[in-house]
MARDRENVEX-748517 format. One record per atom (N, C-alpha, C, O): residue in one letter; chain; atom name; x negated, y negated, z negated. Coordinates in Angstrom, 2 decimals, decimal comma. Last residue first. Layout:
<pts>
res: A chain: A atom: CA xx: X yy: Y zz: Z
...
</pts>
This chain:
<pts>
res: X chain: A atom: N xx: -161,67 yy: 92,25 zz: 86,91
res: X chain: A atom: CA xx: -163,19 yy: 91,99 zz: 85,79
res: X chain: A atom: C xx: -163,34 yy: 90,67 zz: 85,81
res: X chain: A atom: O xx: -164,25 yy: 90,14 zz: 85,18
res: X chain: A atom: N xx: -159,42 yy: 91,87 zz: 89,01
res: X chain: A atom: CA xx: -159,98 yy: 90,98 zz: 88,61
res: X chain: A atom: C xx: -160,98 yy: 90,42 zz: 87,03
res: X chain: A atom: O xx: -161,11 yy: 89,37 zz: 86,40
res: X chain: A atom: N xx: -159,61 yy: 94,65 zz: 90,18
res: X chain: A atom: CA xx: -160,00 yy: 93,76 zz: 91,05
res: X chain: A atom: C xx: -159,90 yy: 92,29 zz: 90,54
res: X chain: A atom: O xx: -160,19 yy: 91,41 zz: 91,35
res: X chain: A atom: N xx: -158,73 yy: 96,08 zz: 87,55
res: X chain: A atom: CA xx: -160,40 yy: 96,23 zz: 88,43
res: X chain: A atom: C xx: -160,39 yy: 94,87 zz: 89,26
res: X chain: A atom: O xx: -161,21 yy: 94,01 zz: 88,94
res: X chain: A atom: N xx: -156,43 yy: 94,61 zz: 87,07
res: X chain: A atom: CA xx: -157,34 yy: 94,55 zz: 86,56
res: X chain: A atom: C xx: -158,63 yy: 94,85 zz: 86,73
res: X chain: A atom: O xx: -159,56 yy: 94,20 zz: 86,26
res: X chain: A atom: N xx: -154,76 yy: 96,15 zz: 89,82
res: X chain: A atom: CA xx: -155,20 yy: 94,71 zz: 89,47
res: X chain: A atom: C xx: -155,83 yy: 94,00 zz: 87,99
res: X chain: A atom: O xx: -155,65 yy: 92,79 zz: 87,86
res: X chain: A atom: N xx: -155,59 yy: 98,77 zz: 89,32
res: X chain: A atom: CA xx: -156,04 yy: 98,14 zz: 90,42
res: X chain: A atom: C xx: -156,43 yy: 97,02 zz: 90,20
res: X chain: A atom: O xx: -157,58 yy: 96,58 zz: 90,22
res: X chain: A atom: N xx: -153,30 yy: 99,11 zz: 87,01
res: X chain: A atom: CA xx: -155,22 yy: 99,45 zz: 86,87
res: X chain: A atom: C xx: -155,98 yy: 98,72 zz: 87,92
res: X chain: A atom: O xx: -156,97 yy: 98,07 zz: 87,57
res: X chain: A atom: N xx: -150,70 yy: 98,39 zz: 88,42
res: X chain: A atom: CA xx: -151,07 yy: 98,09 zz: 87,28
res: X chain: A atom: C xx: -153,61 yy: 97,43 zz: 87,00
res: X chain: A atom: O xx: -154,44 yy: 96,52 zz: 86,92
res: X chain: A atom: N xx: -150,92 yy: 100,38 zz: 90,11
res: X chain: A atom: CA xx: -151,29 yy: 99,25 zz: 90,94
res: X chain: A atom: C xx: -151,90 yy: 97,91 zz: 89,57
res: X chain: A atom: O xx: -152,79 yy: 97,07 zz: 89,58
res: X chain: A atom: N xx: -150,22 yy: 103,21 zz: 89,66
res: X chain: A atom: CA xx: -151,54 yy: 102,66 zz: 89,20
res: X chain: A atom: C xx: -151,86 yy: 101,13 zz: 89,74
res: X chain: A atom: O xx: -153,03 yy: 100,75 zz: 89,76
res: X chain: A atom: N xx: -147,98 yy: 102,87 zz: 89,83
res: X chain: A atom: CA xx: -147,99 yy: 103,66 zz: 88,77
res: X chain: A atom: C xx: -149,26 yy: 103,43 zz: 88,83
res: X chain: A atom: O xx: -149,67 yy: 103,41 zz: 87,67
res: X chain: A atom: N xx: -147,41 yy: 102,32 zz: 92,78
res: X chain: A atom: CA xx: -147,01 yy: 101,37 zz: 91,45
res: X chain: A atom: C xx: -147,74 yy: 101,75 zz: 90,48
res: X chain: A atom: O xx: -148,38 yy: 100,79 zz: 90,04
res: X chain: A atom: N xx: -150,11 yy: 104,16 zz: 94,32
res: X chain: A atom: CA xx: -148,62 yy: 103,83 zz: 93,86
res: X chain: A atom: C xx: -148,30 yy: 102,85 zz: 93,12
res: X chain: A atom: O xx: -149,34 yy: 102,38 zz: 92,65
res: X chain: A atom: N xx: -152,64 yy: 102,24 zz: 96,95
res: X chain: A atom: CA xx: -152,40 yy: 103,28 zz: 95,78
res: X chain: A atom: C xx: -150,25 yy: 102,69 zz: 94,98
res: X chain: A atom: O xx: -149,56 yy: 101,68 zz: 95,04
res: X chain: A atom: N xx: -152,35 yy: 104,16 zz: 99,91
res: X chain: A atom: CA xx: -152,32 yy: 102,83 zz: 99,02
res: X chain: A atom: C xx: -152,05 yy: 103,56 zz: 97,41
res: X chain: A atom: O xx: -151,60 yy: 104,61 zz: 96,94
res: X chain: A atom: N xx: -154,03 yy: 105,59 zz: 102,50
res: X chain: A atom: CA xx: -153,04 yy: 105,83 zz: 101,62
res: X chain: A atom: C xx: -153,17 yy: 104,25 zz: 100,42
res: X chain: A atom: O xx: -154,15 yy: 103,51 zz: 100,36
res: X chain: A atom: N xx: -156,31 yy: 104,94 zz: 104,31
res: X chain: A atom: CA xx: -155,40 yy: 106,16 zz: 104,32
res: X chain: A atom: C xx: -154,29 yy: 106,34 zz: 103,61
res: X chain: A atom: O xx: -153,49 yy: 107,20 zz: 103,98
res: X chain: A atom: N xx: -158,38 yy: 103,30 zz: 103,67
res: X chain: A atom: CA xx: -157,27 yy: 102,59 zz: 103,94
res: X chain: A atom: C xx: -156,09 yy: 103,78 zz: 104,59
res: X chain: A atom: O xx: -155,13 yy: 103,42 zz: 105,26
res: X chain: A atom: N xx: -160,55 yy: 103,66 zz: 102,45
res: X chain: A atom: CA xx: -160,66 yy: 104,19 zz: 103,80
res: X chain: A atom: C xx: -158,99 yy: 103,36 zz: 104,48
res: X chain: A atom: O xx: -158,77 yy: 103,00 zz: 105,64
res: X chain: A atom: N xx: -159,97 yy: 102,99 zz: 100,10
res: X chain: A atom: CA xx: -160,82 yy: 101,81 zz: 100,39
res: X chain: A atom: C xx: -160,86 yy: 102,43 zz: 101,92
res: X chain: A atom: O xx: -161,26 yy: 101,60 zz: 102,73
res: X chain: A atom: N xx: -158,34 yy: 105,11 zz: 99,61
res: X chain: A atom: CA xx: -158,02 yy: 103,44 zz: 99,27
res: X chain: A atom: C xx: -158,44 yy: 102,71 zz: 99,79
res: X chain: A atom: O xx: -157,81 yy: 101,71 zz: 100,15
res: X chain: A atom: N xx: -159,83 yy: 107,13 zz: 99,44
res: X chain: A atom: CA xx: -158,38 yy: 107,26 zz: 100,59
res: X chain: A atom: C xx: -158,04 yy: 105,64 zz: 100,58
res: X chain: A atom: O xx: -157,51 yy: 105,08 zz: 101,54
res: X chain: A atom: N xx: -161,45 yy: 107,02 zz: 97,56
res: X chain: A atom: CA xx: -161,87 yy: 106,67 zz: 98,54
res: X chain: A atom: C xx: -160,80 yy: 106,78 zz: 99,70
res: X chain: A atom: O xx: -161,11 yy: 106,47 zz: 100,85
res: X chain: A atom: N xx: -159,82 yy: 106,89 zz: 95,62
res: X chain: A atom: CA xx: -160,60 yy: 105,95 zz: 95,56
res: X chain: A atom: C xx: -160,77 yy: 106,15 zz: 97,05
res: X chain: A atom: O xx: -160,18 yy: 105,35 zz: 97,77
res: X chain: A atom: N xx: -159,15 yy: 110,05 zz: 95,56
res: X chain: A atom: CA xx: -158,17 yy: 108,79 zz: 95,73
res: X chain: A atom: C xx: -159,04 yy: 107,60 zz: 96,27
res: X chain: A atom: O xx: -158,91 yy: 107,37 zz: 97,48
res: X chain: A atom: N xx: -161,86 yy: 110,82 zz: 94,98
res: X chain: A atom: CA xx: -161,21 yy: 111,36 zz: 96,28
res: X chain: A atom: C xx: -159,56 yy: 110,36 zz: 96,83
res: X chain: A atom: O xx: -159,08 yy: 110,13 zz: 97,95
res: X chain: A atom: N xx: -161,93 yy: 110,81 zz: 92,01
res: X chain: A atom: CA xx: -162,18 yy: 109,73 zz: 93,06
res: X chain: A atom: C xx: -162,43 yy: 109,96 zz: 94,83
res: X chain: A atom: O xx: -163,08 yy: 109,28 zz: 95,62
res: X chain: A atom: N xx: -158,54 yy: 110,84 zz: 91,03
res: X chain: A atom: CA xx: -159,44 yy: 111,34 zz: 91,36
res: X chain: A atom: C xx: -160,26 yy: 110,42 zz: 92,18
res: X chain: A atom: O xx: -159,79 yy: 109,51 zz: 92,88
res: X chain: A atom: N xx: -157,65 yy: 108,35 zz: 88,24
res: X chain: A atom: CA xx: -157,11 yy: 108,91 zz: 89,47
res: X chain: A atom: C xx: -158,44 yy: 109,87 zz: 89,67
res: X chain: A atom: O xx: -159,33 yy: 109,87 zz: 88,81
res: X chain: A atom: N xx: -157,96 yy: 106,15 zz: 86,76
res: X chain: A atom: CA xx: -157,62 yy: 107,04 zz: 85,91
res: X chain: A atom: C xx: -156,70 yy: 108,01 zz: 87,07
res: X chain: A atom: O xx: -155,52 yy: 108,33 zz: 86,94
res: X chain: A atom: N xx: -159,19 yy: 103,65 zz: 86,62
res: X chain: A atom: CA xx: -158,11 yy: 103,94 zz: 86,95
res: X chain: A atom: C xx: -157,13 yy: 104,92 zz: 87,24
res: X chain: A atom: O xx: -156,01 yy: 104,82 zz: 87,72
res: X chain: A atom: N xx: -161,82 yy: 104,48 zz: 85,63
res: X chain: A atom: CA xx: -161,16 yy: 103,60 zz: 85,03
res: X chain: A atom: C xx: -159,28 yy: 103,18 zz: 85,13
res: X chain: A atom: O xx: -158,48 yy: 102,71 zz: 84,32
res: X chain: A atom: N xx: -162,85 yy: 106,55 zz: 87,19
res: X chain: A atom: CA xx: -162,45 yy: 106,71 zz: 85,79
res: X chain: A atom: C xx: -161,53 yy: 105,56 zz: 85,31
res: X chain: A atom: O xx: -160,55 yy: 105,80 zz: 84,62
res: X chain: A atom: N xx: -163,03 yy: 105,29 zz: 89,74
res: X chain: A atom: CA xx: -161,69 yy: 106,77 zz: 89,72
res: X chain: A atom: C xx: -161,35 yy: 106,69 zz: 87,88
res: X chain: A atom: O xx: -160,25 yy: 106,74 zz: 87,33
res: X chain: A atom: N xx: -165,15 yy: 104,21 zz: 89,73
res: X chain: A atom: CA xx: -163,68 yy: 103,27 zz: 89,62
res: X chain: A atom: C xx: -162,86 yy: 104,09 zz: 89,29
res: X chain: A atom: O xx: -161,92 yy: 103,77 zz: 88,55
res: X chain: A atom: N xx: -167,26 yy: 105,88 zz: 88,80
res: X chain: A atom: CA xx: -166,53 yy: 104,64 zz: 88,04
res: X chain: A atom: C xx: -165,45 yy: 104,29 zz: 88,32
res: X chain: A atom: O xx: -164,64 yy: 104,00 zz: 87,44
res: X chain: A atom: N xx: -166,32 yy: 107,07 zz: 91,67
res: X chain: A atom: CA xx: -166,56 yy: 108,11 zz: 90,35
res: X chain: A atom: C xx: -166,18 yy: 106,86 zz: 89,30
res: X chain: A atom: O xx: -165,01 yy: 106,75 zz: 88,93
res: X chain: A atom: N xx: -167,93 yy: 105,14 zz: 93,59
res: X chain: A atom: CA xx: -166,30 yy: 105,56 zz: 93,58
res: X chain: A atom: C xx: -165,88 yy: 105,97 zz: 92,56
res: X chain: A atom: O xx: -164,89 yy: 105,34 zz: 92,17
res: X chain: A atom: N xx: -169,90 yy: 103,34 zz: 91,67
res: X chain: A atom: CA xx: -169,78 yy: 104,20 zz: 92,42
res: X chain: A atom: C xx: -168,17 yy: 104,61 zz: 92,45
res: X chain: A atom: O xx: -167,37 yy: 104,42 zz: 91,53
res: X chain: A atom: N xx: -170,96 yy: 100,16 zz: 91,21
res: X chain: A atom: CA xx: -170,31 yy: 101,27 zz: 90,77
res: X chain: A atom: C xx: -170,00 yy: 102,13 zz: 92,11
res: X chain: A atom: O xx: -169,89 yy: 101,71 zz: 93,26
res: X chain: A atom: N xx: -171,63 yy: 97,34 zz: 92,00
res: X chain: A atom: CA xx: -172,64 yy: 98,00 zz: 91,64
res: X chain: A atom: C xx: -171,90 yy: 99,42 zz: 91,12
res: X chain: A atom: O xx: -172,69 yy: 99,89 zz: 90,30
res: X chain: A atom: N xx: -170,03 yy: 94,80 zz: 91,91
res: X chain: A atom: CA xx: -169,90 yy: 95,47 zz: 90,43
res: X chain: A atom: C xx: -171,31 yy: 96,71 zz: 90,10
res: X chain: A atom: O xx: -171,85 yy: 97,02 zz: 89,03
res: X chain: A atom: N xx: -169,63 yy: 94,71 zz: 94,65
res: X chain: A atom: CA xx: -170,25 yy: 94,01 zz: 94,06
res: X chain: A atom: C xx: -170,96 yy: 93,91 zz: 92,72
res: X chain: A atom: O xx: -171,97 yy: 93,30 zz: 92,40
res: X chain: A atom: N xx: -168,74 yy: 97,38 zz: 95,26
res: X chain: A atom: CA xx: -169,94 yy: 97,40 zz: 95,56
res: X chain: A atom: C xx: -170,72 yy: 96,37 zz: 94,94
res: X chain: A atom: O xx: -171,90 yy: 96,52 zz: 94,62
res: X chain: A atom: N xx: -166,13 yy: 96,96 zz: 94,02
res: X chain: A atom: CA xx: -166,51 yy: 98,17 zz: 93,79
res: X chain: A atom: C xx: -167,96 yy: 97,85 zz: 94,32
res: X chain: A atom: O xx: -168,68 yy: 98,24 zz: 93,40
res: X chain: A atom: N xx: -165,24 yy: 94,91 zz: 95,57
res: X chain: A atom: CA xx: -165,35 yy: 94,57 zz: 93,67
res: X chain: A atom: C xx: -165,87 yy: 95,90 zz: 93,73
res: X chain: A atom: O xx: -166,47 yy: 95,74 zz: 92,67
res: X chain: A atom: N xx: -165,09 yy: 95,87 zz: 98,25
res: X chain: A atom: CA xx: -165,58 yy: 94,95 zz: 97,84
res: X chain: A atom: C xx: -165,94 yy: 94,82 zz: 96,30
res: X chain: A atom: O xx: -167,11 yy: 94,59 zz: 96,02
res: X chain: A atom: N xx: -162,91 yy: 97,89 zz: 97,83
res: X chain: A atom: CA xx: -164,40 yy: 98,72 zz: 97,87
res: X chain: A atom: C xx: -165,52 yy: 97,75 zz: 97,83
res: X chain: A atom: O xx: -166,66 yy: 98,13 zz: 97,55
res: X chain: A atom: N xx: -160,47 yy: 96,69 zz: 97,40
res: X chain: A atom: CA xx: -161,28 yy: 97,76 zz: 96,14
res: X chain: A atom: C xx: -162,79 yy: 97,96 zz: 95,86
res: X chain: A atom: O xx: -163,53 yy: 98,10 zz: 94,89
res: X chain: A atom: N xx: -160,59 yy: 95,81 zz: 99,67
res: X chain: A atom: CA xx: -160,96 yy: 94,45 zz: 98,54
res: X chain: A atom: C xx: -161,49 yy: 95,02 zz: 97,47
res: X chain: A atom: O xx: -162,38 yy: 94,60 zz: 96,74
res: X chain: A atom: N xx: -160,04 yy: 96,79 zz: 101,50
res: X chain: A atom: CA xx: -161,25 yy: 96,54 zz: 101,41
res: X chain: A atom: C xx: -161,50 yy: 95,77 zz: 100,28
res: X chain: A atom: O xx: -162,55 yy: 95,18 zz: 100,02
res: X chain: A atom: N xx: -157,62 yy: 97,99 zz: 100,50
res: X chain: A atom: CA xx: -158,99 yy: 98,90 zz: 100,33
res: X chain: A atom: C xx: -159,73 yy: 98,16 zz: 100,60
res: X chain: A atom: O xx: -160,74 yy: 98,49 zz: 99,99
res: X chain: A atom: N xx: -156,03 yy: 95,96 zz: 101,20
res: X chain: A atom: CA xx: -156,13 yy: 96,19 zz: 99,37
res: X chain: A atom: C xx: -157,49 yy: 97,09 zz: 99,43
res: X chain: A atom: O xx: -158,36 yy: 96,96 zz: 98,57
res: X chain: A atom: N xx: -157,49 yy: 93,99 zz: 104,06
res: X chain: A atom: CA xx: -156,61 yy: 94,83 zz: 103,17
res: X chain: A atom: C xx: -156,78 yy: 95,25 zz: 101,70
res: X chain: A atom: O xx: -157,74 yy: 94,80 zz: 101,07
res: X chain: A atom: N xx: -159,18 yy: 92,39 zz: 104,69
res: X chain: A atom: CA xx: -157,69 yy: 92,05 zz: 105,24
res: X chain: A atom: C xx: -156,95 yy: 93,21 zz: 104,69
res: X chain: A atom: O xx: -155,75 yy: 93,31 zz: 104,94
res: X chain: A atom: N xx: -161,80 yy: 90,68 zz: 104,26
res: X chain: A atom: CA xx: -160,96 yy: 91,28 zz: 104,01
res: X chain: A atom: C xx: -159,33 yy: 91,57 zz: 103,56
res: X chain: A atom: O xx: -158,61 yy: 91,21 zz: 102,62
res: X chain: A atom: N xx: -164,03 yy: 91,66 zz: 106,70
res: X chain: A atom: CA xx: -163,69 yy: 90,85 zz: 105,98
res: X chain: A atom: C xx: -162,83 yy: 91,60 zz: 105,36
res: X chain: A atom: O xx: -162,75 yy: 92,82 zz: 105,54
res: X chain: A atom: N xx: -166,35 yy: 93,59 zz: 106,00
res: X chain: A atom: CA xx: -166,78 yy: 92,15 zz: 106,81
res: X chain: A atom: C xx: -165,83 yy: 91,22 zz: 106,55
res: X chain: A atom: O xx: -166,18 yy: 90,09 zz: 106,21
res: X chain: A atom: N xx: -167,48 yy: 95,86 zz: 103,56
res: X chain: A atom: CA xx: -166,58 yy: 95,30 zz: 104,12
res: X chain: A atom: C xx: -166,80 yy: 93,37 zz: 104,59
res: X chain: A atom: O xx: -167,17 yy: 92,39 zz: 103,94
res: X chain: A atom: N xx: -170,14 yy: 97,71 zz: 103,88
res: X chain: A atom: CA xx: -169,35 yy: 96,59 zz: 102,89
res: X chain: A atom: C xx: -169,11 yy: 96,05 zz: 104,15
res: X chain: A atom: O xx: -169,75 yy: 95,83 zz: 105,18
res: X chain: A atom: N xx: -171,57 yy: 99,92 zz: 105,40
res: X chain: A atom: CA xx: -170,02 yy: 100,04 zz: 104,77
res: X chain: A atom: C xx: -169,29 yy: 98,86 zz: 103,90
res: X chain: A atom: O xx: -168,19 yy: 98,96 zz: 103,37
res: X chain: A atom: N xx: -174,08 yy: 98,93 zz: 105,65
res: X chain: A atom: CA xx: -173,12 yy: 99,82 zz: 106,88
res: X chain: A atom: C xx: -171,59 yy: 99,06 zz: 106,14
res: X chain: A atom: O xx: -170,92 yy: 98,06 zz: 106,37
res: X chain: A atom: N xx: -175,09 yy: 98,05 zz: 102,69
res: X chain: A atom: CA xx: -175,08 yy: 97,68 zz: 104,06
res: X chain: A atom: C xx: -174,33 yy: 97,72 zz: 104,72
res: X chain: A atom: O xx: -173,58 yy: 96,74 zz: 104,77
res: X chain: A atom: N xx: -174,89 yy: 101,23 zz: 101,99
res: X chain: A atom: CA xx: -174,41 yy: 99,90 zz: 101,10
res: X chain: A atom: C xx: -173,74 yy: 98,70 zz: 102,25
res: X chain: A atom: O xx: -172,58 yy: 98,48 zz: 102,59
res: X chain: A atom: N xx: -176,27 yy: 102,56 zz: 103,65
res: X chain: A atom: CA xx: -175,02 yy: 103,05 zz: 103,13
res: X chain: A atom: C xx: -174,28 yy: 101,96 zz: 103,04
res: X chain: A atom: O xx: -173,30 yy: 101,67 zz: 103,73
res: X chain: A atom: N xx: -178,86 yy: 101,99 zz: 102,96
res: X chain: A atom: CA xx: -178,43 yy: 101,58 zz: 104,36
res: X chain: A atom: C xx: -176,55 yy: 102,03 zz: 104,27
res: X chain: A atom: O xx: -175,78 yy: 101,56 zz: 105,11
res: X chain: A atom: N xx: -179,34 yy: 102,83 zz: 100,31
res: X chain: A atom: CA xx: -179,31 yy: 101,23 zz: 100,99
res: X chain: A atom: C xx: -178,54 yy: 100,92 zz: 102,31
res: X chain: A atom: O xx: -177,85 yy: 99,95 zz: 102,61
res: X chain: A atom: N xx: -179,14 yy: 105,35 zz: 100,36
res: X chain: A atom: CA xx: -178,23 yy: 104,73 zz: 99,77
res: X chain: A atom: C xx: -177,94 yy: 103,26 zz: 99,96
res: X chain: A atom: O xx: -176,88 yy: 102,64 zz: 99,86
res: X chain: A atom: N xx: -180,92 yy: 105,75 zz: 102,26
res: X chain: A atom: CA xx: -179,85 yy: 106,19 zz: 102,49
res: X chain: A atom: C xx: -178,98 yy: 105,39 zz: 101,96
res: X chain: A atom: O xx: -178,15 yy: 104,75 zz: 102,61
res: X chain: A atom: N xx: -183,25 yy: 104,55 zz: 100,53
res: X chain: A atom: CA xx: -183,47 yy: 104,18 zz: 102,01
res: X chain: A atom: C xx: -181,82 yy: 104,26 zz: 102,75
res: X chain: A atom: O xx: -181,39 yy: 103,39 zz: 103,49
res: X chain: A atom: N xx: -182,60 yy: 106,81 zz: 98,28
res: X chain: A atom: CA xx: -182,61 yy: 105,11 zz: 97,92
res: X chain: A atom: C xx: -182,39 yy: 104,54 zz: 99,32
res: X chain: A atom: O xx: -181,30 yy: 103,97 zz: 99,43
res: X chain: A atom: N xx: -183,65 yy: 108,94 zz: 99,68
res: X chain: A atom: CA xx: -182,03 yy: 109,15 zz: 98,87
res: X chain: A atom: C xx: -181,91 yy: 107,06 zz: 98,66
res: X chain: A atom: O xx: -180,97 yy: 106,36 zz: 99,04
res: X chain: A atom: N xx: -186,28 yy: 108,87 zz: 100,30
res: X chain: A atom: CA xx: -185,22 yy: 108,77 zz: 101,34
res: X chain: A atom: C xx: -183,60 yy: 108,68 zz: 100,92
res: X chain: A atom: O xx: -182,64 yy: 108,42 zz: 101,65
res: X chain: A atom: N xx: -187,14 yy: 108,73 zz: 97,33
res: X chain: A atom: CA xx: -187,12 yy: 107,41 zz: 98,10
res: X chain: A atom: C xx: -186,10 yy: 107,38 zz: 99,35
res: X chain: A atom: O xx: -185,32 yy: 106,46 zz: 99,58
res: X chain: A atom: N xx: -186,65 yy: 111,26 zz: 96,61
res: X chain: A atom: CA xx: -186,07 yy: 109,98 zz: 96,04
res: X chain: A atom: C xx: -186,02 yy: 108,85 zz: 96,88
res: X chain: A atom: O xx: -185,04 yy: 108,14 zz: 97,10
res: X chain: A atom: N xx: -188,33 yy: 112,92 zz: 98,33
res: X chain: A atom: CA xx: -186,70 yy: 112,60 zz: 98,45
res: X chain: A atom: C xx: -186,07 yy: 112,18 zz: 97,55
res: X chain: A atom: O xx: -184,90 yy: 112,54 zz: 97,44
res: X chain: A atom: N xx: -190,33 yy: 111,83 zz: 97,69
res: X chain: A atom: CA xx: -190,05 yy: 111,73 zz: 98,79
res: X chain: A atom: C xx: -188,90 yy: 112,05 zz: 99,44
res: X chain: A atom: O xx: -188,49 yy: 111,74 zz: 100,56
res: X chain: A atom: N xx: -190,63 yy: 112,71 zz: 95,09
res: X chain: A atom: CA xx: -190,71 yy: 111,37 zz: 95,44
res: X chain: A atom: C xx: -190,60 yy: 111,44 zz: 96,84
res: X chain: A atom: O xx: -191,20 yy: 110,40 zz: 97,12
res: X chain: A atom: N xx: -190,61 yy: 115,67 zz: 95,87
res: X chain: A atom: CA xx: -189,88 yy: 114,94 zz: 94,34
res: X chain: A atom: C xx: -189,95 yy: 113,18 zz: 95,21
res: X chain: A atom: O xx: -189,01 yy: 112,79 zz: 95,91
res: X chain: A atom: N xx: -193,02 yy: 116,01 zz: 96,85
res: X chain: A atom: CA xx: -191,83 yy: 116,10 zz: 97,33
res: X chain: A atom: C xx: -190,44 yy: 115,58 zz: 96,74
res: X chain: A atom: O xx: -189,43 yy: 115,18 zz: 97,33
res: X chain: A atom: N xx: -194,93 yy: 115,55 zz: 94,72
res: X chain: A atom: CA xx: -194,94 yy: 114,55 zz: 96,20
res: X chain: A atom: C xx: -193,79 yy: 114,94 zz: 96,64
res: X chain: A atom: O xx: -193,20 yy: 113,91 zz: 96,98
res: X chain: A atom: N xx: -193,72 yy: 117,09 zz: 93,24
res: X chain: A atom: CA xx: -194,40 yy: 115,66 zz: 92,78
res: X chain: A atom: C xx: -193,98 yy: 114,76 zz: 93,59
res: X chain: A atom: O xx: -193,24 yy: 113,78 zz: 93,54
res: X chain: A atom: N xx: -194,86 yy: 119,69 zz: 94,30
res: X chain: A atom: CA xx: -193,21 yy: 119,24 zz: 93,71
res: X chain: A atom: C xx: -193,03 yy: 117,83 zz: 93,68
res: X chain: A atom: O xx: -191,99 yy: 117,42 zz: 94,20
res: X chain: A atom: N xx: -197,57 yy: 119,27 zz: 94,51
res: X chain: A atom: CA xx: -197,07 yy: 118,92 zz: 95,94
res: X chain: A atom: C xx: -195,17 yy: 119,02 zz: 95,19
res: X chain: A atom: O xx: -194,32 yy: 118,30 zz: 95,72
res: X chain: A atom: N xx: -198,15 yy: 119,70 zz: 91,76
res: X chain: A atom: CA xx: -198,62 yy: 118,17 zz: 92,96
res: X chain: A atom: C xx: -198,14 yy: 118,14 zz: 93,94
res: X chain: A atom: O xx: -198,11 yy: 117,06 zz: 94,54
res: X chain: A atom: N xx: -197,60 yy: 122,23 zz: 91,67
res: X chain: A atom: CA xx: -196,79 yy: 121,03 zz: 91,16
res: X chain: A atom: C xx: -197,41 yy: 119,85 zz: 91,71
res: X chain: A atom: O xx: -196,63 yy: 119,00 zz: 92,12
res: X chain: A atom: N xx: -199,56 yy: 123,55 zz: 93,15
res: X chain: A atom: CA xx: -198,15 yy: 123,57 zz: 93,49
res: X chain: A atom: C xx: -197,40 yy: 122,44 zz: 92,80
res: X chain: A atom: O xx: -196,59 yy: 121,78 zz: 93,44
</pts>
């Protein structure tokens, strides 16, 4: 039984990586013509997950992603944080 956890173990690592690749891919932004794509640009280039950026800018990362979905902008009150993420 644990040889086959093993094998299953690694076989939904790899489809989680295959996902996460094709994710990456799909979703980086072609060009960019708004503040979310530019978030989610420095956000993929950087290699971070929504969760990193949420910490740093000190929001939920359910925000983060209203940002880069282009649903909502973020307020003054964090535009501050923004423009230091977007220029690490």
């Amino acid at each position: 039984m644990t040889d086959q956890w093993i094998t299953l173990t690694k076989a939904v690592s790899v489809r989680s990586i295959i996902i996460c690749l094709n994710t990456y891919f799909v979703c980086y932004p072609k060009e960019l013509r708004t503040l979310g794509d530019r978030i989610r640009k420095r956000r993929l280039d950087l290699g971070l997950l929504q969760w990193d950026v949420a910490e740093s800018v000190e929001v939920d990362e359910t925000t983060i992603l209203h940002w880069e979905k282009n649903r909502t902008q973020p307020t003054a009150r964090h535009m501050g944080a923004v423009m230091v993420f977007l220029t690490l």
